[in-house]
N, CA, C and O atoms as a DFTB+ gen file, in Angstrom:
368 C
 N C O
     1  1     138.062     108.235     130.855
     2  2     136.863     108.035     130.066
     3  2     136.077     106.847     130.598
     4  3     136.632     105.830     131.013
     5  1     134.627     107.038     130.566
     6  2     133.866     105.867     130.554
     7  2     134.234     104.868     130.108
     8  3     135.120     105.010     129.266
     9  1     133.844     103.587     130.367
    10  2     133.694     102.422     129.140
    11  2     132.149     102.672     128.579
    12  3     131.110     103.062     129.112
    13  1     132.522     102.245     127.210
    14  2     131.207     102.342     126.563
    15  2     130.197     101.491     127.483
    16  3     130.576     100.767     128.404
    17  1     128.820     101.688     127.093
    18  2     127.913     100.541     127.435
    19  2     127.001      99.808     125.995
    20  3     126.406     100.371     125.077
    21  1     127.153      98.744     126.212
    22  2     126.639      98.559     124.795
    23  2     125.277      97.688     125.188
    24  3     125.156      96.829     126.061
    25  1     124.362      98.167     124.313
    26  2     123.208      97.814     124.004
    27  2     122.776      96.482     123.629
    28  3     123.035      95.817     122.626
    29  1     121.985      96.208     124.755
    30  2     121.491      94.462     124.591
    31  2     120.294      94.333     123.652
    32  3     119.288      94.978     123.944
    33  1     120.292      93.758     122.828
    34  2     119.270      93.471     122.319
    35  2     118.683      92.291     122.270
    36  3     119.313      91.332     122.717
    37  1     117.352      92.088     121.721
    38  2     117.013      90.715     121.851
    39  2     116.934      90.191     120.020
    40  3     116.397      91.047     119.316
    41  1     117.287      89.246     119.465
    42  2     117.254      88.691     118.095
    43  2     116.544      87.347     117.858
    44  3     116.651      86.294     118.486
    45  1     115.880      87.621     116.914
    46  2     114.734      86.655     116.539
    47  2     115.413      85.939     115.432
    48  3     115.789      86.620     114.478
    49  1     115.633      84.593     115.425
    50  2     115.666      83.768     114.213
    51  2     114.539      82.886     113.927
    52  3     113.990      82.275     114.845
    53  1     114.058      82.751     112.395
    54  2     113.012      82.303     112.300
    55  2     113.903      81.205     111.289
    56  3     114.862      81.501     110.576
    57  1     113.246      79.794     111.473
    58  2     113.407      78.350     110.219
    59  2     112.301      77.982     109.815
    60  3     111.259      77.510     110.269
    61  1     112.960      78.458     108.365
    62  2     111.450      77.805     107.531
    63  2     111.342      76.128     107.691
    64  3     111.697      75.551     108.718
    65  1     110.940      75.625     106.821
    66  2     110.177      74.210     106.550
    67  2     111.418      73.193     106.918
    68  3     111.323      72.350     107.809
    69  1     112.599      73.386     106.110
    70  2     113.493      72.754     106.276
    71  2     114.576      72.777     107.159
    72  3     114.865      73.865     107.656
    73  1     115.344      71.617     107.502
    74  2     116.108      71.274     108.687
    75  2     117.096      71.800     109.063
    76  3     117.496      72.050     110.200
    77  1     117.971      72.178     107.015
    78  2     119.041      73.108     106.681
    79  2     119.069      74.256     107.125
    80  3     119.967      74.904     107.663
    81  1     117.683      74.557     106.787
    82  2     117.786      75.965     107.504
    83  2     117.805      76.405     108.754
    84  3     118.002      77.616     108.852
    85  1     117.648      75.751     109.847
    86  2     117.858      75.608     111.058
    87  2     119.308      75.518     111.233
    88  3     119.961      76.502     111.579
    89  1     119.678      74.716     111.074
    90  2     121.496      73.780     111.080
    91  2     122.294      75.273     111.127
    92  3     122.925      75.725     112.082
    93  1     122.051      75.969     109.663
    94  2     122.929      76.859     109.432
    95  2     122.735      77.920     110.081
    96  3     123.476      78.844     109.749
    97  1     121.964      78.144     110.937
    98  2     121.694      79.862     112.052
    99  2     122.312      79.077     112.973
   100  3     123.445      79.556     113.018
   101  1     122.259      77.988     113.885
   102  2     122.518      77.474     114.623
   103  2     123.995      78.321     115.408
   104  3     124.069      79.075     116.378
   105  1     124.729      77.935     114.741
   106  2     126.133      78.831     115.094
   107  2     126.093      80.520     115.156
   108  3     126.610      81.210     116.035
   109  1     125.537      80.868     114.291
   110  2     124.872      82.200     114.451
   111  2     124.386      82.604     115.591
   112  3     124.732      83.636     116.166
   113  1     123.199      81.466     116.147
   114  2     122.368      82.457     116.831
   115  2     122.978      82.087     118.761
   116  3     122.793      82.720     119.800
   117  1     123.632      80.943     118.500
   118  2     124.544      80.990     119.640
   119  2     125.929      81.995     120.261
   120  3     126.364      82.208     121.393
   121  1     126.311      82.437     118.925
   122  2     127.830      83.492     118.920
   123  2     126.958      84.456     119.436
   124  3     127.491      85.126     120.320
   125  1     125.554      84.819     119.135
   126  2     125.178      86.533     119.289
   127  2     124.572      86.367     120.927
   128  3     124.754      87.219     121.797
   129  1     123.713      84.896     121.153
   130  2     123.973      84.594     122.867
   131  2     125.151      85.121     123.680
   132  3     125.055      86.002     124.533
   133  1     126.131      84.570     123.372
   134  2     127.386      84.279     123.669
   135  2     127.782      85.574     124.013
   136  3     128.683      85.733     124.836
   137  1     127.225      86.506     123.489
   138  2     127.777      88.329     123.533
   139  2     126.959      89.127     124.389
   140  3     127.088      90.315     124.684
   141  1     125.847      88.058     124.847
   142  2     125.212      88.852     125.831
   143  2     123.631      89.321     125.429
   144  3     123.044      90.168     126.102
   145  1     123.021      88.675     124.263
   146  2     121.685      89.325     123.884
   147  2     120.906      88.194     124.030
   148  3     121.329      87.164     124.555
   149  1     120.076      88.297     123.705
   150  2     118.383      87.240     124.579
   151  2     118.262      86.834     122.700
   152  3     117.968      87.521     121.722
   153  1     118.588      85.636     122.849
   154  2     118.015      84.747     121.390
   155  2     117.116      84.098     121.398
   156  3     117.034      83.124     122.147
   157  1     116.046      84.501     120.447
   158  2     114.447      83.051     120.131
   159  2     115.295      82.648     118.826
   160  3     116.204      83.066     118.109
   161  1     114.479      81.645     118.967
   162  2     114.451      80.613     117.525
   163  2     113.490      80.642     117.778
   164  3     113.147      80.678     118.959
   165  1     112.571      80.637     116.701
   166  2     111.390      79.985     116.101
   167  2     111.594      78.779     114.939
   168  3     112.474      78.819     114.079
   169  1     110.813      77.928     115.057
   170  2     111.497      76.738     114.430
   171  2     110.122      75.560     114.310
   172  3     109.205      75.453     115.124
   173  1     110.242      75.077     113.551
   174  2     108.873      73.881     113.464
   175  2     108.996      72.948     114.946
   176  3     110.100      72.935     115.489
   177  1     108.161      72.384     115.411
   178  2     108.063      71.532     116.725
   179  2     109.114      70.163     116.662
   180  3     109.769      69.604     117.542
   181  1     108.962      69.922     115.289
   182  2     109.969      68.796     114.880
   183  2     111.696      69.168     114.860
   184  3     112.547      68.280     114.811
   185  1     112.050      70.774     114.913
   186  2     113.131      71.034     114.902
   187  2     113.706      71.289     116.390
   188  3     114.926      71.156     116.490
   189  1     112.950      71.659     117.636
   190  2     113.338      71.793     118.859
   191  2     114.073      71.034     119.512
   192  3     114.096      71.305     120.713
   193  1     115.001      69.754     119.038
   194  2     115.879      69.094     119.753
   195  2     117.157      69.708     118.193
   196  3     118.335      69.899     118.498
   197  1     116.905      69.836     117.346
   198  2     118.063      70.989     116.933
   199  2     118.360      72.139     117.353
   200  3     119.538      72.482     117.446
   201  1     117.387      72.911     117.668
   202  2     117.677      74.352     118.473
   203  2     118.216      74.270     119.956
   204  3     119.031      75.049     120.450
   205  1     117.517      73.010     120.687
   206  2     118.637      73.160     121.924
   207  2     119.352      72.113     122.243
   208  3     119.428      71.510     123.313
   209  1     119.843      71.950     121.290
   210  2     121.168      71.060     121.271
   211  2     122.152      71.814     121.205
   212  3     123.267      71.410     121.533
   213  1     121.932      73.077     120.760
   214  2     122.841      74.156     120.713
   215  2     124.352      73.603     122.020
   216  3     124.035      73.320     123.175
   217  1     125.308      73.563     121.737
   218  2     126.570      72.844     122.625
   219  2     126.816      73.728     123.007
   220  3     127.759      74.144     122.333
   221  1     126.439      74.774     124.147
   222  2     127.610      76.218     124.699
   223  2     126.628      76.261     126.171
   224  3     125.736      75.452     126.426
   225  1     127.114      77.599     127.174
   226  2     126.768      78.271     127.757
   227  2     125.962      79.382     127.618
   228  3     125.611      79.979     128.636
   229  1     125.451      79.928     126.041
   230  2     124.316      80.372     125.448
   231  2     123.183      79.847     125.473
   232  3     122.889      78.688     125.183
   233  1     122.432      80.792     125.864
   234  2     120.757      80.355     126.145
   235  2     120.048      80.670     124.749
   236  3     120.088      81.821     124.313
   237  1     119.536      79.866     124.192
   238  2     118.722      80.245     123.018
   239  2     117.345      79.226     123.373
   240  3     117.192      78.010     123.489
   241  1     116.482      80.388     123.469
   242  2     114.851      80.107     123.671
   243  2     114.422      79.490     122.614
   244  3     115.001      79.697     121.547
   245  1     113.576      78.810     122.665
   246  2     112.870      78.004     121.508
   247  2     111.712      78.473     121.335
   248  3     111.152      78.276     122.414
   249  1     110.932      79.019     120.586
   250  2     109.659      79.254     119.940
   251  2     109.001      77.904     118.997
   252  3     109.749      77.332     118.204
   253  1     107.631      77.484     119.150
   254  2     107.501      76.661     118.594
   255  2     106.538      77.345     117.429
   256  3     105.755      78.217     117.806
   257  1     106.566      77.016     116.173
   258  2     105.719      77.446     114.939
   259  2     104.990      76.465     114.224
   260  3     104.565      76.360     113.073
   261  1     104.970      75.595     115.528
   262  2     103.761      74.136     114.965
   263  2     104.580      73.875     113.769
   264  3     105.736      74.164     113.462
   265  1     103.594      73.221     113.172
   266  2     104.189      72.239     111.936
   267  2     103.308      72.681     110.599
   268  3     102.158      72.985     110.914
   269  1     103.492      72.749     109.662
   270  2     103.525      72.598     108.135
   271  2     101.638      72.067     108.082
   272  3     101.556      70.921     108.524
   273  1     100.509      72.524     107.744
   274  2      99.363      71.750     107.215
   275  2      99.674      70.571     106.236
   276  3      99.164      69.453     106.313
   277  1     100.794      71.080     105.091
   278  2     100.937      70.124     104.299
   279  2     102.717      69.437     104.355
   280  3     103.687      69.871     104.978
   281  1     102.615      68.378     103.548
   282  2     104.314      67.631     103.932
   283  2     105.030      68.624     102.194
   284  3     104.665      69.127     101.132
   285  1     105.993      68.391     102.884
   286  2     107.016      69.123     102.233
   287  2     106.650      69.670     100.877
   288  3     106.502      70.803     100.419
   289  1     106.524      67.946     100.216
   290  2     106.430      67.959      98.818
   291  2     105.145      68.460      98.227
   292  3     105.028      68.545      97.004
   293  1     104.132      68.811      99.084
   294  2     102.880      70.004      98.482
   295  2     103.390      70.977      98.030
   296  3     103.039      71.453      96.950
   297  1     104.440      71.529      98.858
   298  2     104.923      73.040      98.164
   299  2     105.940      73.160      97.195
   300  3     106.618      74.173      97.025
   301  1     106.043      71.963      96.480
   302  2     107.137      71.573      95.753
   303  2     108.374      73.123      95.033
   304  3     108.408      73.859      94.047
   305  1     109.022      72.936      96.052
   306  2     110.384      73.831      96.144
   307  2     111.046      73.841      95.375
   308  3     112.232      74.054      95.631
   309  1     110.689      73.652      94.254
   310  2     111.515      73.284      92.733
   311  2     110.940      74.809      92.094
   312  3     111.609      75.329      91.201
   313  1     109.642      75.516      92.601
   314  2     108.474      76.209      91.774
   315  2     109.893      77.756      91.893
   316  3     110.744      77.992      92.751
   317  1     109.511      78.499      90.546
   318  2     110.251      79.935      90.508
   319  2     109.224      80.714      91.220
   320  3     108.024      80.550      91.438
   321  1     109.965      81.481      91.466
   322  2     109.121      82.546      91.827
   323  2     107.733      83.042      92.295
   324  3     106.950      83.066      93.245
   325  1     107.983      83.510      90.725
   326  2     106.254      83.349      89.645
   327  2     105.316      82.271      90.152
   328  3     104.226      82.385      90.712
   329  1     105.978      81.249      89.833
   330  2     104.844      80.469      90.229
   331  2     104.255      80.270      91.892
   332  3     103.081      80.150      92.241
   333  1     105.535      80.281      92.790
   334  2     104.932      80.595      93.821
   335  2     104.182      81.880      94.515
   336  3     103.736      81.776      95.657
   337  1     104.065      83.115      93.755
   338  2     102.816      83.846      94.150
   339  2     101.628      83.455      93.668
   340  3     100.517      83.844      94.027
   341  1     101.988      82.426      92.580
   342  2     100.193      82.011      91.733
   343  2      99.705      81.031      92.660
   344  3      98.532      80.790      92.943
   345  1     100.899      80.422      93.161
   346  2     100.097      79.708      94.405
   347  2      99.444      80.445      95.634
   348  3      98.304      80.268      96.063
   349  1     100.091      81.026      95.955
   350  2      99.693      82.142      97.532
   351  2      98.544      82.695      96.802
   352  3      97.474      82.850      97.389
   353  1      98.679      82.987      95.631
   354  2      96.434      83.561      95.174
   355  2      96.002      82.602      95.284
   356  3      94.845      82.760      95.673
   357  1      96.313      81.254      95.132
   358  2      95.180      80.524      94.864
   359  2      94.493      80.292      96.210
   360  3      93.299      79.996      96.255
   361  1      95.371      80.448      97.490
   362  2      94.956      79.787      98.686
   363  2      94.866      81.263      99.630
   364  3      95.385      81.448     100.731
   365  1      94.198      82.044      98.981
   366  2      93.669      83.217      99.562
   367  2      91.932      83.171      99.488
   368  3      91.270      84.103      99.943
């Protein structure tokens, strides 16, 4: 029998606003390198010495997604839901 051939793909990770959220794909998006597929990060400009700090022989590309118009605490991340679509109308 053949050996299988398995299918490369390429995988996109995107980090929102915060740092955490970067940190924690981090290991993620290096293991799926590691197997042979083409990894972006996309990540704020301020996070690109977290994304390739990445410690391996995995290549993970950096995408830059600029930075935030406003600082953190404009979008105050405390808001439910609800309230954050009343925001997204307001700034339509």
């Amino acid at each position: 029998m053949e050996k299988e051939q398995r299918k490369v793909g390429h995988v996109l990770f995107v980090g929102a606003s915060q740092k955490s959220h970067v940190l924690h794909m981090q290991g993620l998006a290096e293991e799926i390198a590691k197997r042979g597929h083409k990894v972006t990060f996309a990540a704020l400009d301020s996070d690109f010495d977290s994304v390739t700090s990445i410690h391996s022989t995995a290549s993970v590309e950096f995408l830059s997604a600029g930075e935030p118009e406003n600082d953190a605490a404009y979008y105050g991340y405390t808001h439910d839901i609800v309230d954050l679509f009343k925001i997204g109308r307001a700034h339509v």
